[in-house]
VOBA-1610 file (N, C-alpha, C; in pm, whole numbers, padded with zeros to 5 digits, always signed):
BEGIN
Unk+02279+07547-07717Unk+02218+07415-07723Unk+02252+07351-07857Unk+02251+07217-07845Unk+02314+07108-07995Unk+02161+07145-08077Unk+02208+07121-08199Unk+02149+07121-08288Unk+02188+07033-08361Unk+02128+06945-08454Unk+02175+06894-08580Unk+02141+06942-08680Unk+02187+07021-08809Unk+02119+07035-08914Unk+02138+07015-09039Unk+02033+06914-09089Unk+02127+06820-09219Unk+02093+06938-09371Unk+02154+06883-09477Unk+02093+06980-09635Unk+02155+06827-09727Unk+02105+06830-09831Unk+02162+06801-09913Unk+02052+06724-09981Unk+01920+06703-09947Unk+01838+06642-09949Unk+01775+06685-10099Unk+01668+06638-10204Unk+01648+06640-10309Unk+01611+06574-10416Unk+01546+06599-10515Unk+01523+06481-10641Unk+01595+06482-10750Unk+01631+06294-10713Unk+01753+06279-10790Unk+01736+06151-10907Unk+01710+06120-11062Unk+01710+06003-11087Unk+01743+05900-11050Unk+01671+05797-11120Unk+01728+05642-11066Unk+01882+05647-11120Unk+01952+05567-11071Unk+02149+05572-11089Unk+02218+05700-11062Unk+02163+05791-10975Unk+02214+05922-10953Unk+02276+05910-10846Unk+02333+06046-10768Unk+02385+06034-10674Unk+02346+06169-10548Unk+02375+06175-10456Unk+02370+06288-10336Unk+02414+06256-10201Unk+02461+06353-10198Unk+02555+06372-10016Unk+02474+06453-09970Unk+02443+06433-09835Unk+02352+06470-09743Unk+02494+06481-09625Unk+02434+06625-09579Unk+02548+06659-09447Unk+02422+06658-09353Unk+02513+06672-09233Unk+02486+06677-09069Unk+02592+06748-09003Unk+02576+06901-08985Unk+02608+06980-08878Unk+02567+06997-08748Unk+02650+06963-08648Unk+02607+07046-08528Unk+02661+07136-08470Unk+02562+07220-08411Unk+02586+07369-08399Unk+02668+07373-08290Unk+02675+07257-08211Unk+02773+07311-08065Unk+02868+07197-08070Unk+02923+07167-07981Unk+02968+07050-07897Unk+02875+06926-07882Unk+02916+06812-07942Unk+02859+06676-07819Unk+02973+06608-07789Unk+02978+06603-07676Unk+03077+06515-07584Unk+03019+06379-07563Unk+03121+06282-07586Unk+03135+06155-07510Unk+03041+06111-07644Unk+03090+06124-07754Unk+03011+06041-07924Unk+03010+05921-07880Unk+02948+05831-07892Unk+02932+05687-07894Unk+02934+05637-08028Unk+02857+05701-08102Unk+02797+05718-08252Unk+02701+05734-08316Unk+02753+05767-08487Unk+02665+05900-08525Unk+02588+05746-08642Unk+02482+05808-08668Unk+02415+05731-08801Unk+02345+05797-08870Unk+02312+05788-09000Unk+02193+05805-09100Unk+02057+05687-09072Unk+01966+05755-09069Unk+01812+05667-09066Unk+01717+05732-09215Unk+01676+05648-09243Unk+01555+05692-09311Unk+01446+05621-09290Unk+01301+05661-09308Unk+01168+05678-09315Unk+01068+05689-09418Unk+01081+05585-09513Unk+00954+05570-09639Unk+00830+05582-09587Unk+00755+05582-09665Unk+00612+05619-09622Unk+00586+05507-09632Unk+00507+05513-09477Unk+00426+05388-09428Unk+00534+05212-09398Unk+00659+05290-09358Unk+00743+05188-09305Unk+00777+05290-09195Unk+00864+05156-09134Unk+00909+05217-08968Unk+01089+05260-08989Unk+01096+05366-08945Unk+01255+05456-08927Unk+01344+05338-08927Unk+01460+05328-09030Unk+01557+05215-09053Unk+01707+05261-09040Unk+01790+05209-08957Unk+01912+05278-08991Unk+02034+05227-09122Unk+02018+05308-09179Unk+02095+05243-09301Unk+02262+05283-09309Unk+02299+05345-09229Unk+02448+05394-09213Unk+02498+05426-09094Unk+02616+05330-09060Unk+02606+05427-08842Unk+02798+05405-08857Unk+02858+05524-08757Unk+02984+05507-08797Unk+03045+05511-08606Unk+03092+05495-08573Unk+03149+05454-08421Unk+03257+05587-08401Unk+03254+05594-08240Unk+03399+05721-08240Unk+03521+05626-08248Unk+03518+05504-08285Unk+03615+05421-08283Unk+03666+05443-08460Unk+03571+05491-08546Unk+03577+05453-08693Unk+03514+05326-08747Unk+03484+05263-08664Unk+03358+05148-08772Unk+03269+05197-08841Unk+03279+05133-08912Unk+03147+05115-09001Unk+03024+05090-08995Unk+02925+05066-09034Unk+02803+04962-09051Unk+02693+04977-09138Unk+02644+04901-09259Unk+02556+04995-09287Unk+02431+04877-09368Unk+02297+04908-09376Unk+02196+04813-09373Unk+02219+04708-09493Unk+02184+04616-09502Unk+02236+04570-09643Unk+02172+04628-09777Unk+02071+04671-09773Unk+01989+04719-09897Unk+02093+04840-09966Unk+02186+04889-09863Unk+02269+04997-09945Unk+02402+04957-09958Unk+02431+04877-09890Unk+02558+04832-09886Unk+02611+04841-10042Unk+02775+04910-10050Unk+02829+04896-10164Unk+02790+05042-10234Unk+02663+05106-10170Unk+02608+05206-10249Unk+02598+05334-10211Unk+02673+05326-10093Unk+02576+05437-09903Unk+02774+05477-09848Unk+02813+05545-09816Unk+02938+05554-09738Unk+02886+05652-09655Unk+02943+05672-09534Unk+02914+05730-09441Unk+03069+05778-09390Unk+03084+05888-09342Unk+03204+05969-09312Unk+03199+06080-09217Unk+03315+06149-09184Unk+03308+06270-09079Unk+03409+06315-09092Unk+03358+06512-09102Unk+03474+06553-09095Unk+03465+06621-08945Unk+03548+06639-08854Unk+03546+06645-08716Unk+03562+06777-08692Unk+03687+06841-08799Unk+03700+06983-08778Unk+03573+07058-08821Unk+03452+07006-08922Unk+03359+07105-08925Unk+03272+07049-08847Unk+03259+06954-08756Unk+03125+06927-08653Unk+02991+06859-08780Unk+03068+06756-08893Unk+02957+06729-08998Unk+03001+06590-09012Unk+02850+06560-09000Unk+02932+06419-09117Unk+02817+06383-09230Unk+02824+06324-09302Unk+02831+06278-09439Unk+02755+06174-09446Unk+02640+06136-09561Unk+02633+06020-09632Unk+02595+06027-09782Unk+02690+05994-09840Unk+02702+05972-10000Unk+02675+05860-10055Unk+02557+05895-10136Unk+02449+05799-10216Unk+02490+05791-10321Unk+02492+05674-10395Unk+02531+05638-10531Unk+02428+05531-10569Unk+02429+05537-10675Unk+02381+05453-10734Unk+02199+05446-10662Unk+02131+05562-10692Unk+02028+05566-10591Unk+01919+05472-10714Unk+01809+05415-10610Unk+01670+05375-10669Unk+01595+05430-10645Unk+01512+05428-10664Unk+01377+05421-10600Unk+01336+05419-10473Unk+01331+05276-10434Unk+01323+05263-10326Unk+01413+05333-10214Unk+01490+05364-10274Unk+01565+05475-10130Unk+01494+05592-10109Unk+01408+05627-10171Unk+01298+05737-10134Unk+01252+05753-10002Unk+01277+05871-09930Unk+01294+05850-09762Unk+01292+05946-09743Unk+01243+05982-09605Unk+01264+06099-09513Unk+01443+06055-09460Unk+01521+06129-09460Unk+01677+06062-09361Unk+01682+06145-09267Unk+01751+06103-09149Unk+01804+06160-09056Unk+01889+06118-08998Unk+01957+06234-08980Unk+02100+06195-08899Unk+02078+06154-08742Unk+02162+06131-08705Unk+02148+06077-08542Unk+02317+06085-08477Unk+02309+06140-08349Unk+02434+06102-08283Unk+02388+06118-08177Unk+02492+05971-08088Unk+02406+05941-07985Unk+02545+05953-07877Unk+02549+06016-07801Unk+02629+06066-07665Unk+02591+05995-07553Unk+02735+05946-07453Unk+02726+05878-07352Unk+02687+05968-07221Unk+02677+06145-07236Unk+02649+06198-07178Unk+02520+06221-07136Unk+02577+06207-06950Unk+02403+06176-06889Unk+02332+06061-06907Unk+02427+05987-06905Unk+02340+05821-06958Unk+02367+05809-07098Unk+02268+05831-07188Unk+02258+05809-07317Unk+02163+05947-07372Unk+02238+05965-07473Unk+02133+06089-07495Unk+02148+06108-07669Unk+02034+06120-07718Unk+02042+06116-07867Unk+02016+06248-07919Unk+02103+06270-08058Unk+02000+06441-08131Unk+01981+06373-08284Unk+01887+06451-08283Unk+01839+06418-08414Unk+01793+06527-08477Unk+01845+06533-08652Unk+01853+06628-08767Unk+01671+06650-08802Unk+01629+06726-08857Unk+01535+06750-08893Unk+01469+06731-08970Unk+01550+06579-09065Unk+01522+06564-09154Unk+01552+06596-09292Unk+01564+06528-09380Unk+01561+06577-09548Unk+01502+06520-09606Unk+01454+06537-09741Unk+01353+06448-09808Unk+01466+06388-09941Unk+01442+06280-09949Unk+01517+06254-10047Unk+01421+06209-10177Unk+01427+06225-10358Unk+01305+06163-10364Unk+01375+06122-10490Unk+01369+06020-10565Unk+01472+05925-10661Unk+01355+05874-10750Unk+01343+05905-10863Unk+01243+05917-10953Unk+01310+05996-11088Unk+01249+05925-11181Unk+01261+05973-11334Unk+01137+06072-11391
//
């Protein structure tokens, strides 16, 4: 069975940086696409990075310029590399990939805590 399981999660100063992965343990067929979300406390789940099996891009404006999102295919991972972090990026993240298999079908990482503070 798929799994997602992200790491990279951690406290990092304001202007710092961290890559957060997303492994999955098996196969997903028929990617539509994968994204990063995060979850501040006492706001609603935001997607701030989403990348297409086509290779697009997309990513919320609050990170834009600051957030890249990537995949490497041969390890079943993909990537989002934070730069230039604030504060306010303080978040629960999670990865997401969402498969055309069976309709639509989503997995989701377990989470990481990210926490950006001096």
């Amino acid at each position: 069975q798929v799994q997602l399981v992200e790491s990279g999660g951690g406290l990092v100063q304001p202007g710092g940086s961290l890559r957060l992965s997303c492994r999955a343990s098996g196969s997903i067929f028929a990617i539509v696409a994968m994204g990063w979300y995060r979850q501040a406390p006492g706001k609603e789940r935001e997607l701030v990075a989403a990348l297409t099996s086509s290779g697009s891009t997309s990513y919320a404006d609050s990170v834009k310029g600051r957030f890249t999102i990537s995949r490497d295919n041969a390890k079943n991972t993909v990537y989002l590399e934070m730069n230039s972090l604030k504060p306010e990026d303080t978040a629960v993240y999670y990865c997401n990939v969402r498969s055309g298999s069976w309709g639509s079908v989503e997995y989701w990482g377990q989470g990481t805590q990210v926490t950006v503070s001096s």
